[in-house]
Every structure is written in structure tokens, then in C-alpha cells.
C-alpha positions in Angstrom: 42.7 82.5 55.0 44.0 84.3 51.4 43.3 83.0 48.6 40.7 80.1 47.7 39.4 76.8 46.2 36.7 75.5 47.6 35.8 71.8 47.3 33.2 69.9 49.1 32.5 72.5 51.5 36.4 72.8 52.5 38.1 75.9 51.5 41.6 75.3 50.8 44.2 78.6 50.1 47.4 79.1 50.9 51.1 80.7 49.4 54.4 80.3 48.8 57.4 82.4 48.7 60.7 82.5 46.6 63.7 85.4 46.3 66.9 86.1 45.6 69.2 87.6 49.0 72.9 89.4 49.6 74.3 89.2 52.7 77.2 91.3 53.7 77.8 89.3 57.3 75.4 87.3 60.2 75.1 88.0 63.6 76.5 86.0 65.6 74.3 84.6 68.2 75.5 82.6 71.0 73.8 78.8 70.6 72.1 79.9 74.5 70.7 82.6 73.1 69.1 80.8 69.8 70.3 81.7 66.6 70.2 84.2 63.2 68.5 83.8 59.8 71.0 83.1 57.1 69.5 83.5 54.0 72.5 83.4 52.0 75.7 83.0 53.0 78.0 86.1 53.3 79.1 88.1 50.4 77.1 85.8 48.1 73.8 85.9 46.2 71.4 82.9 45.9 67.8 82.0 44.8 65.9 80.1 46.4 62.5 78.4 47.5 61.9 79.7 50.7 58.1 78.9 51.8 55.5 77.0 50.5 52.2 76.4 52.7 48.9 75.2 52.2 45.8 75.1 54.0 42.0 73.6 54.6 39.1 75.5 56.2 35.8 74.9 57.1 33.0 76.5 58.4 30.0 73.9 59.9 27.6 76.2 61.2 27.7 80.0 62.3 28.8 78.8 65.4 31.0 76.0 64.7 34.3 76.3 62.3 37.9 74.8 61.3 40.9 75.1 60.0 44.4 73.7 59.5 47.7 74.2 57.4 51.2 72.8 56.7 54.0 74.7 55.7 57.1 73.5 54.0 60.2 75.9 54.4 63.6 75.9 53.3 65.4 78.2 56.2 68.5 78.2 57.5 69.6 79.5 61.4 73.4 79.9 62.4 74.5 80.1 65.8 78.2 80.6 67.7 79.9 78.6 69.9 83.1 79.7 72.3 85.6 77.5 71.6 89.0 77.5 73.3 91.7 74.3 74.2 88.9 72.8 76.6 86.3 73.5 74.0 83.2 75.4 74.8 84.7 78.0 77.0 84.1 76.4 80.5 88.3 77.3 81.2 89.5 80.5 81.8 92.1 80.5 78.8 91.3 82.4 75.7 87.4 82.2 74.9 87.0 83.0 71.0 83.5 82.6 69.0 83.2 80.7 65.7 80.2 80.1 63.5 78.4 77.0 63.9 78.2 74.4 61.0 74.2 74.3 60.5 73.2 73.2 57.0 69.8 75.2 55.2 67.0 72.3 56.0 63.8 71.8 54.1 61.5 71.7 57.0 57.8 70.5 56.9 55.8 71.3 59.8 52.1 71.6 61.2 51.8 74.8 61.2 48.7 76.7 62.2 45.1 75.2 63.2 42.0 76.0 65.4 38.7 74.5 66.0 36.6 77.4 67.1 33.1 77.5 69.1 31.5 80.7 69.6 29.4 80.3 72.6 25.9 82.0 73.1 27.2 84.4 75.6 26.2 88.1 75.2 27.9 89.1 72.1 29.3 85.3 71.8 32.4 84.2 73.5 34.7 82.6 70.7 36.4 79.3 72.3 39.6 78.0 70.2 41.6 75.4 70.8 44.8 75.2 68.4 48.2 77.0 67.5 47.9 80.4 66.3 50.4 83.6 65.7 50.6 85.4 68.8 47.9 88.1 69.1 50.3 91.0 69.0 51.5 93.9 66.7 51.4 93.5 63.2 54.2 91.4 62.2 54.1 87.7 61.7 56.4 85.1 60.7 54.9 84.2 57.2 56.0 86.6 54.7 52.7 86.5 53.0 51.6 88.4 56.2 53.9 90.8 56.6 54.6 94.4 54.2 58.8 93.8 54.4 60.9 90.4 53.4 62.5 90.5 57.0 60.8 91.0 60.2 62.3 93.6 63.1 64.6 92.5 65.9 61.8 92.7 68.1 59.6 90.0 66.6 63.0 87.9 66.1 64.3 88.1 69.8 61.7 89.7 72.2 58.1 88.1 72.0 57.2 84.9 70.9 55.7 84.3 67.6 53.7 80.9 67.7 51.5 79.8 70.8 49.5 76.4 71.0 47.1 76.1 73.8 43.4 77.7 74.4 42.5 80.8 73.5 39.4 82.4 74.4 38.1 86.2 72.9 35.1 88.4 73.2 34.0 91.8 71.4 32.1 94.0 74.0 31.9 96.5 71.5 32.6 97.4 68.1 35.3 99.4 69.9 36.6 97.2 72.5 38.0 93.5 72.5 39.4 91.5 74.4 41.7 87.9 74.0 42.8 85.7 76.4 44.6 82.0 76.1 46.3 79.5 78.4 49.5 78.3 76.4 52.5 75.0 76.3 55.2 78.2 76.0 57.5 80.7 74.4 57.5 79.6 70.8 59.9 81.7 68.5 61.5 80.5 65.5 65.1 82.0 66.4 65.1 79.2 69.3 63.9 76.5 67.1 62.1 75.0 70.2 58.9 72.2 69.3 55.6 73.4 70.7 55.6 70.7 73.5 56.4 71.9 76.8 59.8 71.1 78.9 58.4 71.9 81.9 55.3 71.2 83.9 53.9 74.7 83.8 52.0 76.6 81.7 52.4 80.6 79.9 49.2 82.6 80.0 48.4 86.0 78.5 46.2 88.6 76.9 45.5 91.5 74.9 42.7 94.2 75.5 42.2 96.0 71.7 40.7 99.2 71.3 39.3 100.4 67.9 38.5 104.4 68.2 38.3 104.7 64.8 36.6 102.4 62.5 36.5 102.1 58.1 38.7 103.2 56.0 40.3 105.2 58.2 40.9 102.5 60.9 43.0 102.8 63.9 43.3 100.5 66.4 45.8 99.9 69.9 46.0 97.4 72.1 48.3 96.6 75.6 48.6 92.8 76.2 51.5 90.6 77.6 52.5 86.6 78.1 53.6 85.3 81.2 55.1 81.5 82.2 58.1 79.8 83.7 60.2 78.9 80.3 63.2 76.9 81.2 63.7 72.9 81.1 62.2 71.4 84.4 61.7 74.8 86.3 58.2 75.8 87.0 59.2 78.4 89.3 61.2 81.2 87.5 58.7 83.5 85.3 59.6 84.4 81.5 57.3 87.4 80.6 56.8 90.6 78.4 54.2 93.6 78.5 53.4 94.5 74.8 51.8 97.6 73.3 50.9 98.0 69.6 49.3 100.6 67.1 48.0 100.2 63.7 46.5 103.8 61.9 45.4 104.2 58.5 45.1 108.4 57.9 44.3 107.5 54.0 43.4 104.9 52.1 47.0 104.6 50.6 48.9 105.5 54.1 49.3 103.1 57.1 51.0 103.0 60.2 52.1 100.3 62.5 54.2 100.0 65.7 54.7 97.8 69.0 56.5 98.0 71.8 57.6 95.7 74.5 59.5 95.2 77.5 60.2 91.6 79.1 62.6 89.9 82.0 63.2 86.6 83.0 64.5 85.5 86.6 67.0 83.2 87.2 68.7 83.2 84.1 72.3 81.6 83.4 74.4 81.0 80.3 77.9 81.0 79.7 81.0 83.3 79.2 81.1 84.6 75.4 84.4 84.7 73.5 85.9 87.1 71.7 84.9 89.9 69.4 82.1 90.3 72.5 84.1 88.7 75.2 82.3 88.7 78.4 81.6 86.8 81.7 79.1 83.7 82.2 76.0 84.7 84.2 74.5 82.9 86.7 71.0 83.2 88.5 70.6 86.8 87.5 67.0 88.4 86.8 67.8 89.9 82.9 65.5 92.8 81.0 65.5 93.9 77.7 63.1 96.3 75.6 62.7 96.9 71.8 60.5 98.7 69.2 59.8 99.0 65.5 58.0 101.5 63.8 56.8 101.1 60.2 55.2 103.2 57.9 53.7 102.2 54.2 52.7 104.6 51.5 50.9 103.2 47.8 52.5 105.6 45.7 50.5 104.4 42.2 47.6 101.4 42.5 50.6 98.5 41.8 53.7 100.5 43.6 53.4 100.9 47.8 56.8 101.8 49.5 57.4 100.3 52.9 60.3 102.0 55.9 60.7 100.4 58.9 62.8 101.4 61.6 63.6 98.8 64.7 65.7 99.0 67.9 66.0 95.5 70.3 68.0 97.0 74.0 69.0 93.2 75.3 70.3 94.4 78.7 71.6 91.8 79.9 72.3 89.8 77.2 70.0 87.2 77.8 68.3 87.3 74.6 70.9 87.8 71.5 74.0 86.5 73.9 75.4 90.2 73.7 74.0 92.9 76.0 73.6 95.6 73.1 71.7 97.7 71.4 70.5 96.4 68.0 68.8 98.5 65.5 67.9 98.2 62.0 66.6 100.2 58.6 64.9 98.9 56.2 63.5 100.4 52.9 60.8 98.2 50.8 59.6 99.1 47.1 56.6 96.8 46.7 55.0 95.8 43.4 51.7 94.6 43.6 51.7 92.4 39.9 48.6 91.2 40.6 46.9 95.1 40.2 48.2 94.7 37.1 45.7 92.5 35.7 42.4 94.6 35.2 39.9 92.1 35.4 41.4 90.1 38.5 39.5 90.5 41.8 40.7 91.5 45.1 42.1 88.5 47.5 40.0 90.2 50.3 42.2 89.9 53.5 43.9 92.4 54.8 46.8 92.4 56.9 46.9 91.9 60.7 44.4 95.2 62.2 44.6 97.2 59.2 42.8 98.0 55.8 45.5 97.5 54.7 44.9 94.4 51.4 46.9 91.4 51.1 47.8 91.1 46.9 48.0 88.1 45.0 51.1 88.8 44.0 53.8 90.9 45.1 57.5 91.5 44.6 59.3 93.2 47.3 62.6 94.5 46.9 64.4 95.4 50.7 67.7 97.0 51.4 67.8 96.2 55.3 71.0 97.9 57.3 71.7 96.2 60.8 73.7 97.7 63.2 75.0 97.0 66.6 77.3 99.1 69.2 79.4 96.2 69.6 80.8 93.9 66.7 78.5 90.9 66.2 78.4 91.0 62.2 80.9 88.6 60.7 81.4 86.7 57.4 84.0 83.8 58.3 82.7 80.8 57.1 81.8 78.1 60.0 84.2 76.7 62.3 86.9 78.9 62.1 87.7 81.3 64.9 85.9 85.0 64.9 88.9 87.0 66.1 87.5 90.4 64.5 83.8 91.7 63.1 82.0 94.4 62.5 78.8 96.8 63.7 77.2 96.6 60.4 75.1 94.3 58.2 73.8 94.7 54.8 70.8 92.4 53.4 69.6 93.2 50.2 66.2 90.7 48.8 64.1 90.5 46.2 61.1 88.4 47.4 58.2 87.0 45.3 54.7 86.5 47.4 52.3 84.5 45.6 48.9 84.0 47.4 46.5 81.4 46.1 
């Protein structure tokens, strides 16, 4: 879906990713509530392979047409545990948090396919059957796809990323779409969960899109949301989110993209957290949370765009990072596109997700991303020893490579 080689009648494209990331400190994030990114640990610098991912594609007939990749990615996710006398905090002595002992993995996993049917209804209903990013915003979990190195605390914590299931869509109009898919569950990469289901229910959801405004000057919003019970043998209690996004390109060198969404689970429990957060275990309760990002890219010379992106994620209840608080981040992105650099090289031809935005052959991105939180869930003790103080604040500094191919 970027770049290509065709062979045989099989297209086959793909990228891969490598960069060099500071962190000052990780969130900690209860093992309940999933986990955080680590790309490096605290107060050190390291390189390092991150993605690589490859795919085949091909189209039978106008009607008939597939597609399949594999990614291999190096990642690493930390989560805390309470720990106390009893371990695990079930007591009610002294309940203190310390870091996990995860190792970074090399992963490889099947990562995205469809086999798509458009059916000879009206304007043709498009049939898929496959896993695919979630239909929503702009952000997505490969880098390749996205305008920053990091995404927002919204696409890490509130919506899910992945989805494998059926999907069906239809274009009444050039201005109007609509999408529609019947789904195993909640996939998001901060959980870590396989796309099998652990229950005996399925999630459903949609998205009506509206383009107003078409060309270079594209703007397009949509409303959609994902509904389905989500916990291990319960096909009774509802996970769900209602979504909103917006994508607007003024200029040709100007773009704007946003979502919103708001979400709530019923009957939710987890346990007490420890100290620096210390709070009680919940049981049965119906939880909310809300969050937002707002981003805004600007190509300042054809081979130099600047990205600024500002994100909030409320979790209310706590249910989502294991701290009800208020996260928010700011993050700045000088972008160079090296691939403009080379006069007689032609466009990739993608753009990213509902904009006019073009995907490069090449970029490097360098982000400064501040994290903060109004309670202290930013540490840098190395795993397994107690967390008996932290901090609000979180630097990340990266410089990211994106080679599409």
C-alpha cells in the first residue's frame, strides 16, 4: 500500500523503521491496565531496529482484490505491579508499585490482510473479510502512517487500534460514506491481547464520513463508535466508545487533524494500586474516560514539514492507565522528507489516512514529546525495586528514520 515491486501480477511494498530515543522516565501502568512503550530505558540513549514489515497485494478483477502483510518489530512494554509482604497487594499492609521485569522482544506477527468483494449494489457495496486498523482519526500504529514518531494518549489507551472480523462500506456519494464491521474485540497494542476472542461475544461498530470539501483542499469528518462485551468469559458487560474525527487541508502545505472520544465499560474491577498513586481496588463499578489530540502540520520548504501535536487522555476512573488522571502531552516534530531531495525520484503516491497529505519515501523525524500527569506516574528505577517516589513529567526525545519501499 506504499511503495512497490510488482511480480507476477502481485504487488509487494512495504517499510521499515529505525531511530535513536531518550527517555527521561516511563509511566507506570498497573499490569490490569496494560502497559507503556519503553523505547529506551530511562536516562539512556539507544539505536535501534524498531519495524520492519512487508507486504503482497493483488488485484483479480475490478471487483475482486487482496492483500496481506507481516511485520517484524522489536518493541518493548513495561508494566507495574503492587507488591507488599503478601505480594501483589491483596493485604492491607503497605501497597508500593515497582516496575515489571519485561525484556524488549523481537516480535513477528501477521499483521494486516483483507480479501475484498465489491458487490453490484448501487454504487457497489465493498465486502472485506480480514484485520485492518480501525477506521478512525488519523493516527495508526505503524509509523510509516503516522506524521510524529509517538502516537497521542488517546490512540494508546482509549480506542482500539487493530480489529479482525467483517467489514462492510459503501459511498452514497462523493460526499457521504459510510463503514460498518462485525469484530473478535478490543485490539490495542498497550494490552498486548491476540486477536482471538476470550469470550463468546462479538464487538460491532461504525463510522458515517462526510467529505464537504473535496481536492486539494480536502476536509473531511466523521462520528463512528465500537461496541462489545470485552472481558474473559463475560458476554454481558459492554466495553464501548463514541468517536469523532476531522481532517482539513486549508493549503496545499497546511493540514489539520483531530479526534475525539469518549468510552465506559460496566462492571469493571481491578485491584488496589500502591504507592506513588496509592488507591483502593474497585469492584463492579461502571468506569468513563475521554481524551483528544489535536495536530497540526505545516511544509515549511518542499523537504522540511514541521508537525505539533497536542493530546489530553481524562481516565476517570482509572480503568484505563490504572490511575484516574489526567494525562496530556506536547509534542513538536521537524520532518525531513530526504527523499524530495532527489530531483528525478517520483512520488510514492499514498497519502496519509483522509488527507492530501503524501506519504515520502524517506523521512527523518526528529520529536521532543513532553508527558505530563497531575499525579506522579513518571519514574526511572530500574525493574523490581520499589517506586516510593516519581514524578509528573516525562521527556522523550527521537530521531526516527521511515523508509518506504
Amino acid at each position: 500500500m506504499r511503495g512497490s515491486f510488482e511480480t507476477a501480477g502481485v504487488r509487494l511494498s512495504g517499510f521499515f523503521v529505525g531511530s535513536a530515543n531518550y527517555n527521561s522516565r516511563i509511566q507506570m501502568v498497573p499490569e490490569f491496565a496494560g502497559s507503556a512503550p519503553v523505547s529506551s530505558e530511562p536516562t539512556r540513549t539507544d539505536f535501534r531496529f524498531d519495524q520492519f514489515s512487508i507486504g503482497a497485494f493483488k488485484t483479480f478483477s475490478p471487483w475482486l482484490s487482496a492483500g496481506a502483510s507481516i511485520e517484524v518489530e522489536r518493541h518493548g512494554h513495561r508494566h507495574s505491579h503492587g507488591f507488599d509482604l503478601d505480594f501483589g497487594c491483596p493485604g492491607t499492609g503497605t501497597c508500593i508499585e515497582q516496575f515489571g521485569t519485561e525484556a524488549i522482544e523481537t516480535e513477528i506477527s501477521l499483521h494486516r490482510f483483507n480479501v475484498t468483494a465489491v458487490a453490484p449494489i448501487g454504487n457497489g457495496l465493498a465486502l472485506s473479510f480480514g484485520r485492518f486498523d480501525t477506521p478512525f482519526g488519523y493516527e495508526r500504529h505503524d509509523a510509516a502512517l503516522n506524521l510524529t514518531a509517538t502516537t497521542s494518549e488517546l490512540q494508546r489507551f482509549g480506542r482500539p487500534q487493530s480489529m479482525t472480523g467483517l467489514q462492510a462500506a459503501y459511498q452514497f456519494a462523493p460526499w457521504l460514506d459510510v463503514a460498518g464491521w462485525v469484530v473478535n474485540r478490543w485490539e490495542n497494542e498497550t494490552t498486548e491481547d491476540p486477536i482471538e476472542d476470550n469470550n463468546r461475544a462479538k464487538s460491532v461498530g461504525g463510522r458515517v464520513g462526510v467529505t464537504p470539501i473535496h481536492g486539494s483542499r480536502l476536509l473531511n469528518f466523521g462520528i463512528g463508535g465500537f461496541w462489545g462485551p470485552e472481558q474473559d468469559d463475560d458476554n454481558s458487560h459492554a466495553r464501548w466508545i463514541v468517536d469523532g474525527d476531522v481532517t482539513w487541508s486549508p493549503a496545499s502545505q497546511l493540514l489539520f487533524a483531530g479526534e475525539f472520544a469518549y468510552g465506559g465499560e460496566s462492571n469493571v474491577s481491578f485491584r488496589r494500586r500502591g504507592i506513588p498513586f496509592a488507591a483502593d481496588a474497585v469492584d463492579g463499578a461502571d468506569v468513563h474516560w475521554f481524551g483528544l489530540y489535536a495536530l497540526l502540520h505545516y511544509d515549511l520548504l518542499r523537504w522540511l514539514g514541521l508537525s505539533v501535536r497536542y493530546s489530553l487522555f481524562s481516565d476517570l476512573d482509572g480503568a484505563r492507565t490504572g490511575v484516574a488522571q489526567v494525562l496530556q502531552s506536547f509534542t513538536i516534530v521537524p520532518i525531513l522528507h530526504l527523499s524530495r531531495l532527489i530531483p528525478e525520484l517520483r512520488p510514492l503516491g499514498v497519502v496519509y489516512a483522509r488527507t492530501r497529505h503524501p506519504i515520502d519515501w524517506v523521512d527523518l523525524r526528529l520529536e521532543y514529546r513532553l508527558g505530563r500527569s497531575d499525579h506522579t506516574v513518571f519514574s526511572d528505577v530500574a525493574p523490581g525495586i520499589p517506586i516510593t517516589a516519581a514524578a509528573n513529567t516525562a521527556h522523550v526525545v527521537t530521531a526516527q528514520l521511515v523508509v518506504n519501499y
